[in-house]
GUKOLTI-608698 format. One record per residue (C-alpha): residue in one letter; x, y, z. Coordinates in steps of 0.05 Angstrom, whole numbers, plus 5000, padded with zeros to 4 digits. Layout:
  res    c1    c2    c3
    A     X     Y     Z
...
This chain:
  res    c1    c2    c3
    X  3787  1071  1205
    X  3838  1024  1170
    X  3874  0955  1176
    X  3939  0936  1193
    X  3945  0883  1131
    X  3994  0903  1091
    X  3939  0891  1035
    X  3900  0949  1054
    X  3935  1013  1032
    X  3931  0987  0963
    X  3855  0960  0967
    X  3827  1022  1009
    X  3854  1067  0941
    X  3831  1022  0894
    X  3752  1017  0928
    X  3760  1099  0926
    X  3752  1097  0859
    X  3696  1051  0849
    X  3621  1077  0837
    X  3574  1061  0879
    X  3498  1043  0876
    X  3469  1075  0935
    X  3417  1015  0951
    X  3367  1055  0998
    X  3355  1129  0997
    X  3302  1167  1019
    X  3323  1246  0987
    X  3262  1248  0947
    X  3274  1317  0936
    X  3346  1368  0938
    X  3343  1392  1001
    X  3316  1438  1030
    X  3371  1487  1053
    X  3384  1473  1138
    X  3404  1534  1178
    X  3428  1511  1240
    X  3501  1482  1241
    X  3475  1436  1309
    X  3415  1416  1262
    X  3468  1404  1203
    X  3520  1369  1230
    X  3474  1316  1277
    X  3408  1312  1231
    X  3387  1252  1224
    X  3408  1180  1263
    X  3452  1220  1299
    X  3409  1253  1343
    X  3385  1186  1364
    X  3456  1163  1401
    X  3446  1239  1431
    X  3381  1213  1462
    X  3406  1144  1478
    X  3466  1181  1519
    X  3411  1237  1555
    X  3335  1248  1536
    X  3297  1261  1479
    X  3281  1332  1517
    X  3350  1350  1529
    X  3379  1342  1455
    X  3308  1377  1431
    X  3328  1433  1470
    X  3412  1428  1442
    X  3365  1439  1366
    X  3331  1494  1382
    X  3352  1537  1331
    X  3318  1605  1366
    X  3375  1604  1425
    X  3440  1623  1403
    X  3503  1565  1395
    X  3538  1590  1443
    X  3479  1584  1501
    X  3471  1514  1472
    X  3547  1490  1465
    X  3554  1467  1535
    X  3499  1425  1538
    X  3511  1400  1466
    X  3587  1392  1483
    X  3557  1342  1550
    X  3528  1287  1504
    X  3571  1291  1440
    X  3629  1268  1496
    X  3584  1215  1526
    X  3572  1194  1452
    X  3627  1210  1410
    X  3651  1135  1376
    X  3589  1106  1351
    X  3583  1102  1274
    X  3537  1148  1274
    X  3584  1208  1307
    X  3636  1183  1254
    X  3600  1210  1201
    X  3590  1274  1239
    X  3676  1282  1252
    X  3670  1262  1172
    X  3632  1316  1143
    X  3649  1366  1197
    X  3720  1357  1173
    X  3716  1344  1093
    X  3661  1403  1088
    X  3688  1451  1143
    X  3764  1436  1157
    X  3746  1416  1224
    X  3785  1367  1256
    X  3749  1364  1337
    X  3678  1389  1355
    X  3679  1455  1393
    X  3642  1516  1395
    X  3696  1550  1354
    X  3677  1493  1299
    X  3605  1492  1303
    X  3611  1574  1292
    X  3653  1565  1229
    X  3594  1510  1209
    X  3544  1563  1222
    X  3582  1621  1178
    X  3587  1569  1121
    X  3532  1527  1125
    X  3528  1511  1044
    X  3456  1515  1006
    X  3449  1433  0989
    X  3384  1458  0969
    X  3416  1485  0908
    X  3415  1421  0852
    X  3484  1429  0834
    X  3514  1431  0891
    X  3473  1371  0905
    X  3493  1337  0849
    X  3557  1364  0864
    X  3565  1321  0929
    X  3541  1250  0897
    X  3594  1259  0844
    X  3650  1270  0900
    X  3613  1193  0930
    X  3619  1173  0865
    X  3543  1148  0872
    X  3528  1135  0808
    X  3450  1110  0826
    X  3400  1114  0882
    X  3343  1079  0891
    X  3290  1132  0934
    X  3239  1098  0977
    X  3200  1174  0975
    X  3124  1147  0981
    X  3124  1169  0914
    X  3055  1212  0897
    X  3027  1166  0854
    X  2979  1215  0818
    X  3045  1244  0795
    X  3067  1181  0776
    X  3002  1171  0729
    X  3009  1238  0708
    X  3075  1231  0686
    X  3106  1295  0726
    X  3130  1259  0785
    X  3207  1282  0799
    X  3264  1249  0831
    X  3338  1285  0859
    X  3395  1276  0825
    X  3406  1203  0801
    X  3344  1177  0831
    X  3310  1107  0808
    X  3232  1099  0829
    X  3220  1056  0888
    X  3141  1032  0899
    X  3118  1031  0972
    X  3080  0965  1002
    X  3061  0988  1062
    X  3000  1026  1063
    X  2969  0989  0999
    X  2976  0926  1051
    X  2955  0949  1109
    X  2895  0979  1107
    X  2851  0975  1168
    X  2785  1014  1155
    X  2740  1038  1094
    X  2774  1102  1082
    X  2845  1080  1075
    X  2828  1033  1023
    X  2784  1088  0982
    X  2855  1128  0993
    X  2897  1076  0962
    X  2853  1071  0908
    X  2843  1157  0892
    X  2896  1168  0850
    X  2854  1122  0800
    X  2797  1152  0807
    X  2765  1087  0825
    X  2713  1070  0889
    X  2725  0997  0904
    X  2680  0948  0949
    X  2705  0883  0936
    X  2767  0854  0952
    X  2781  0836  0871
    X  2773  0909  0859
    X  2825  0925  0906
    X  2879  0876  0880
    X  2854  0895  0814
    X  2873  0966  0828
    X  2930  0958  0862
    X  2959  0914  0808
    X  2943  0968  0764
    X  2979  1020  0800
    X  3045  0983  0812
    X  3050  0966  0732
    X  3043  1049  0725
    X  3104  1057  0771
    X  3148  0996  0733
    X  3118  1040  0671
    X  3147  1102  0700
    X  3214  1065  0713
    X  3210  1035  0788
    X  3262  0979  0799
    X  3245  0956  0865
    X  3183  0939  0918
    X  3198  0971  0995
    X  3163  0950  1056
    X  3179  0975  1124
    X  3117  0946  1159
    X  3178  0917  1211
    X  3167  0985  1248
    X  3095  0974  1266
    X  3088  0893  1261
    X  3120  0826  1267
    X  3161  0797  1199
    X  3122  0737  1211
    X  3076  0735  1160
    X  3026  0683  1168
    X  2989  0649  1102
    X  2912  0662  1111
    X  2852  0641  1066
    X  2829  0684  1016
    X  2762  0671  1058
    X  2796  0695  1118
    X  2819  0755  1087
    X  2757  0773  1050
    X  2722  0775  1113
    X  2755  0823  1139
    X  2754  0869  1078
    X  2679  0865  1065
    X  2667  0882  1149
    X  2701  0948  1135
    X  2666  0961  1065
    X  2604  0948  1111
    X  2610  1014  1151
    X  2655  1067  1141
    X  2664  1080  1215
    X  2694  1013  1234
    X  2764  1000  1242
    X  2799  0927  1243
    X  2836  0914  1309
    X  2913  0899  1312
    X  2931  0854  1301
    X  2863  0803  1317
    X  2825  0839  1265
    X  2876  0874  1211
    X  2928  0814  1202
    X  2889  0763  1165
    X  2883  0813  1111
    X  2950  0850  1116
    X  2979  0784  1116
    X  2938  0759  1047
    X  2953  0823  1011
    X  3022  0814  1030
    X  3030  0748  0991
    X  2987  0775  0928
    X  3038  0829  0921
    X  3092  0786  0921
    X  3058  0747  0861
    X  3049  0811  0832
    X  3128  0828  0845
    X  3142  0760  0807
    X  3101  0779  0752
    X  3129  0844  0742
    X  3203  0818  0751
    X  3211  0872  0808
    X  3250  0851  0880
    X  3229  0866  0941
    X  3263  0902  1001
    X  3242  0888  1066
    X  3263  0929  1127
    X  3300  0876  1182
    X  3334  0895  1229
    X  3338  0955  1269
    X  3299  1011  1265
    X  3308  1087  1267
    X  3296  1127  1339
    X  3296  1094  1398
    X  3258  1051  1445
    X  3237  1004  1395
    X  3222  0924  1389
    X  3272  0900  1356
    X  3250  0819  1362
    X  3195  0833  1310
    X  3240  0851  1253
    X  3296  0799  1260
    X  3296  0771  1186
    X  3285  0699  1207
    X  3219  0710  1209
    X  3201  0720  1138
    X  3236  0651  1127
    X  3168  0621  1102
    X  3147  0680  1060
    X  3208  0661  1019
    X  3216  0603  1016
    X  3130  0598  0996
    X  3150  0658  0945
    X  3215  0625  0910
    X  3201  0666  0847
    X  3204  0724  0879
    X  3268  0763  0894
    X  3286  0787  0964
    X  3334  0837  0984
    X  3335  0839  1064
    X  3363  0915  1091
    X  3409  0932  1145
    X  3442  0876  1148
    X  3396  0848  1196
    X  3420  0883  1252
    X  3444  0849  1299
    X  3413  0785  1274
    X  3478  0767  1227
    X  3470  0695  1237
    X  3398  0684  1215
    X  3416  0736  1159
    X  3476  0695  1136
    X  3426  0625  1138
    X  3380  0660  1096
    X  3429  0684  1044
    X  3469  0618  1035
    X  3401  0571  1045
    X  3348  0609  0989
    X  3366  0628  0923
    X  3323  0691  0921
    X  3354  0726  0976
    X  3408  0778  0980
    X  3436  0811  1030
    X  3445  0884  1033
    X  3481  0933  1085
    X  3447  0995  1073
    X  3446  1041  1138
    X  3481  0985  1171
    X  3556  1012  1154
    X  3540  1073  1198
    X  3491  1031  1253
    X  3555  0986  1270
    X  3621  0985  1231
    X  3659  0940  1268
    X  3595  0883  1256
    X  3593  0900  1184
    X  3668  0884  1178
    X  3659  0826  1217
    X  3588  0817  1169
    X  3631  0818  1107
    X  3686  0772  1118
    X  3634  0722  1145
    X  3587  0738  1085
    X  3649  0724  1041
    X  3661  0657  1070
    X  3596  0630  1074
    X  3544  0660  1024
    X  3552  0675  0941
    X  3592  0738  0937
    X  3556  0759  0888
    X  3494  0766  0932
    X  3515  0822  0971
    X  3495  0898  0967
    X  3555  0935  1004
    X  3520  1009  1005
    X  3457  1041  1018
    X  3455  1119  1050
    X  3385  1115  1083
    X  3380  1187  1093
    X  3335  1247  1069
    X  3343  1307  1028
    X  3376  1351  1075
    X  3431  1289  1098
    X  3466  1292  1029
    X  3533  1313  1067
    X  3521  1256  1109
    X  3511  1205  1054
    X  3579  1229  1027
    X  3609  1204  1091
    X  3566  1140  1104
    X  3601  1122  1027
    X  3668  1138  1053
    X  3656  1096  1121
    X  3626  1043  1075
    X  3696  1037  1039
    X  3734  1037  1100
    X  3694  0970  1116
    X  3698  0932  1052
    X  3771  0948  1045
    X  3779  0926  1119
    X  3744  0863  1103
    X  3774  0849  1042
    X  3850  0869  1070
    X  3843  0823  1132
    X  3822  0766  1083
    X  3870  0767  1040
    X  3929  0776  1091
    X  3892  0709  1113
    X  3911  0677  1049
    X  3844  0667  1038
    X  3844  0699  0979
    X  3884  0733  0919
    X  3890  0814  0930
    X  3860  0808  0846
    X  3800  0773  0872
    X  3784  0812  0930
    X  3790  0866  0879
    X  3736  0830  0842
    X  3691  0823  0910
    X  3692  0897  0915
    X  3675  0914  0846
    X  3614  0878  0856
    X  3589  0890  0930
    X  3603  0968  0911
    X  3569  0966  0836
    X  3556  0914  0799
    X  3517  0866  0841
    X  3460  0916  0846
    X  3466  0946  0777
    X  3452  0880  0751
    X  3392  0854  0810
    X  3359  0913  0795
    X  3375  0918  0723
    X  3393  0992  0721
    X  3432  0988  0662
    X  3485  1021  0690
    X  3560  1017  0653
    X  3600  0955  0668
């Protein structure tokens, strides 16, 4: 992808050579080692624009690794052409051609994947590939073990920074699942105080371990609209599960009083430890999902009761980019970021960030996030490439629209690629 401004040749090399902080990452660990080149090449959010474009049985049966590529081609070769120029099938053509010399998806190309499939379980290799990004951070929403954490052993990939998960210490629905919140601290709770007591204490061990960040993705199996219920209302609930270990609070009559309390004491407790919070919005992973539930606009209240707390709201709020522009320019504690989104949509996110850039504080934008696991690190090398073909884009059209200097757009780059997040998430990264 490129621009026809004039501007962009010169902007497109200069946002090559800028680092990036990769703003959402799940790789937990390198790897492991994939040894299919179907399963390689489509792994991941791929797969999903394969089902979109035929059925979820048809593309299981294009993975199954035990028949051989060529039995699978022609039915692979069916949806990749009925699929082919979404953003996600760019970053297949990109790694199948800056890994394997590939230039067009054939049978002859997925062979030459399969002879040279590389070992990205290998940490230097690994490594190898977020030095080519130039990723010089990544913040790993892994669901971190946190009896490694209190132990001290827990272990990130390559350039990792601790992310603490909110969604099962908030949504607990029955007896057990608060006991299993609470194990790693050895501790049986039965009042509600215990439990915030606990949790409190577990979150300060992660920030202790070096966590920058709070993640929630509750958007995949509830509403954004958090309501504002009574502590009595809450603790209710709580003590009629502590009653008997066999009940189970009812979604979302029964569980959302208390999900929805919890909620806010966390984000006192992410004001207290100085930590933001990122909140799924947007659109969500596979297919056949409710999309209306997650549109950002819906947390409006939550921020604007918690306006100590800091807010970074993913995916660019796809496709809501209206209600995510309001919230950006109206609240002080919100920024926008575009993880995943770059590779969801990359004509909206060019769109996204000339509008961002004309109606909300540059410097409240996060420009990159991978969003994919372990075995997608080829992948993430090419969502980072896509993701500079879109800010230069952006930045290109906007300045051939004299609406600014090429030196400041420049500047806007630097900072929606680097140093915006280094500094919201203080990770004391170079400047």
């Amino acid at each position: 992808m490129k621009s026809s401004s004039v501007y962009y040749p010169e902007l497109r090399e200069y946002v090559a050579g800028i680092s990036l902080v990769d703003c959402h990452d799940h790789s937990c660990v390198v790897g492991p080692k994939v040894e299919d080149a179907i399963q390689f090449l489509v792994g991941g959010y791929f797969e999903s624009d394969l089902q979109s474009a035929s059925s979820p049985k048809a593309v299981r049966a294009v993975l199954d690794a035990k028949r051989p590529l060529a039995e699978r081609w022609p039915e692979f070769e069916a949806i990749w052409r009925r699929t082919c120029h979404t953003g996600y099938a760019q970053v297949v053509r990109r790694v199948l051609q800056h890994f394997f010399g590939q230039s067009e998806m054939s049978l002859a190309a997925l062979e030459h994947v399969q002879a040279n499939l590389p070992n990205i379980g290998d940490p230097a290799m690994f490594d190898g590939i977020l030095e080519e990004a130039k990723i010089a951070a990544r913040l790993e929403d892994c669901w971190a073990d946190a009896n490694a954490v209190l132990a001290g052993t827990y272990q990130l990939s390559p350039r990792g920074r601790l992310i603490i998960s909110l969604v099962a210490p908030h949504s607990v629905r029955d007896f057990n699942a608060v006991q299993s919140v609470m194990a790693p601290l050895g501790r049986h709770v039965t009042t509600l105080d215990e439990y915030l007591e606990g949790c409190c204490e577990l979150f300060t061990a992660f920030k202790n371990y070096g966590a920058v960040a709070f993640k929630d993705q509750s958007a995949y199996t509830r509403t954004l609209a958090y309501q504002n219920p009574t502590r009595a209302e809450a603790e209710a609930a709580f003590n009629w599960i502590m009653a008997d270990p066999r009940r189970v609070l009812s979604y979302p009559e029964g569980s959302q009083p208390l999900d929805d309390y919890l909620f806010h004491c966390f984000m006192r407790m992410a004001r207290d430890l100085d930590l933001p919070v990122q909140i799924h919005t947007g659109h969500m992973a596979g297919i056949r999902n409710d999309i209306v539930k997650t549109n950002a606009i819906w947390l409006t209240s939550l921020i604007e009761l918690h306006q100590e707390t800091r807010f970074d709201l993913f995916h660019a709020n796809w496709p809501y980019a209206g209600e995510l522009l309001y919230l950006g320019k109206n609240y002080p504690n919100v920024t926008l970021d575009f993880c995943w989104a770059n590779i969801i949509d990359p004509i909206y996110c060019q769109q996204l960030f000339k509008q961002a850039l004309s109606s909300v504080p540059h410097a409240k934008v996060h420009g990159y996030g991978s969003d994919y696991f372990g075995g997608g690190i080829a992948s993430a090398w090419a969502h980072a490439d896509i993701t500079r073909d879109n800010i230069a884009i952006a930045l290109a059209e906007m300045v051939a629209d004299e609406y600014m200097s090429l030196d400041e757009a420049k500047e806007v780059a630097y900072g929606w690629m680097y140093s915006n997040a280094n500094a919201f998430f203080r990770l004391g990264l170079p400047d």
